[in-house]
C-alpha positions in Angstrom: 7.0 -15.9 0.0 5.0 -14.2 2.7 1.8 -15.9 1.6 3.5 -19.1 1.8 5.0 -18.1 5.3 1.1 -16.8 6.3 0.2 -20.1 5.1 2.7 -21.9 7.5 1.8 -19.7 10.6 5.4 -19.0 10.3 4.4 -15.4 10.1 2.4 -14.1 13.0 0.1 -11.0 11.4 -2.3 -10.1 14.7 0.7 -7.5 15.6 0.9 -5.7 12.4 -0.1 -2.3 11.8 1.8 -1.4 8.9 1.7 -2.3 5.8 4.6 -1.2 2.7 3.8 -2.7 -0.6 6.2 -1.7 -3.3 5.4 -0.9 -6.9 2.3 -1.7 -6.2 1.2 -0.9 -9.9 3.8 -3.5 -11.3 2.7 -5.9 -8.5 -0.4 -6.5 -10.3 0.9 -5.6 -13.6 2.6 -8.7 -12.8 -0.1 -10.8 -12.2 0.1 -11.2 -8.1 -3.4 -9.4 -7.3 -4.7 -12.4 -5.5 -1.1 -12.9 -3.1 -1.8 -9.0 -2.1 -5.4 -9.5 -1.8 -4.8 -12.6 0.7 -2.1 -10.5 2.6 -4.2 -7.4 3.1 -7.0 -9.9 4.2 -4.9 -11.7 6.7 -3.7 -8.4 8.2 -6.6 -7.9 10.8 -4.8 -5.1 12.7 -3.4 -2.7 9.8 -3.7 0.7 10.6 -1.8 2.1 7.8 -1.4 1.5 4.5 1.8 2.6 1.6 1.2 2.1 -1.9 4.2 3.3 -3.9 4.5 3.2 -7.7 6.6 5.1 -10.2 3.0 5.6 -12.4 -0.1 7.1 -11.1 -3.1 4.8 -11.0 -6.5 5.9 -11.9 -8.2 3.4 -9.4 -6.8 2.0 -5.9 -8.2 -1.9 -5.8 -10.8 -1.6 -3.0 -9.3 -4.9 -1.7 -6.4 -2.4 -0.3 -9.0 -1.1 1.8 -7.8 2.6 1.0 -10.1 5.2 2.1 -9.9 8.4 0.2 -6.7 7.8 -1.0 -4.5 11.4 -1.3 -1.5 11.5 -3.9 1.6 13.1 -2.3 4.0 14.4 -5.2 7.1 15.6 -3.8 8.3 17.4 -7.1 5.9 19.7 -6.4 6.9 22.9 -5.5 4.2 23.3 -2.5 4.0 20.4 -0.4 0.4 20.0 1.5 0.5 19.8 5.4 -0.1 16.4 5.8 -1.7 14.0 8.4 0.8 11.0 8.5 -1.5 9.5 10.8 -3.8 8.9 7.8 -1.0 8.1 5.0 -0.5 5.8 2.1 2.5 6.7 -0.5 1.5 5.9 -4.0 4.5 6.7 -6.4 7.7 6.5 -4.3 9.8 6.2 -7.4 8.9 9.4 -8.9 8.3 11.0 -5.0 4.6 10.9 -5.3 2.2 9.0 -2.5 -1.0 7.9 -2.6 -2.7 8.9 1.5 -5.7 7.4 3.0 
């Protein structure tokens, strides 16, 4: 829907900064790589980037534009000092984040 709404110019992206994309994993487990990949590259302005999945992924797409993506697990017992500044979650589900 949002491609289609980018599409339309019914959606304005020059103002966003953020972008969420849930279950990322399944996203393109799912078979809708090229939609994310035409979203990301719409969004001229992102500043930060959330990647949440309930599985960890051995390689972020580099169409994410992730930059030394950090894992954030909070069933951890020690949770790293973290710059959310700089911040992509990876696996929400399971309370684990993926940081760039």
């Amino acid at each position: 829907r949002i491609v289609d709404h980018i599409r339309r110019g019914n959606l304005k992206t020059d103002k966003i900064k953020l972008l969420i994309l849930d279950e990322f994993d399944k996203s393109l487990e799912f078979g809708f790589k090229t939609e994310m990949e035409f979203i990301i590259g719409e969004l001229n302005n992102l500043e930060k980037r959330f990647l949440t999945s309930a599985t960890k992924m051995e390689q972020i797409p580099d169409f994410t534009g992730t930059q030394n993506p950090f894992e954030l697990n909070f069933l951890q017992t020690a949770i790293p000092k973290i710059n959310f500044n700089s911040i992509i979650p990876f696996n929400f589900t399971t309370a684990s984040f993926y940081s760039i």
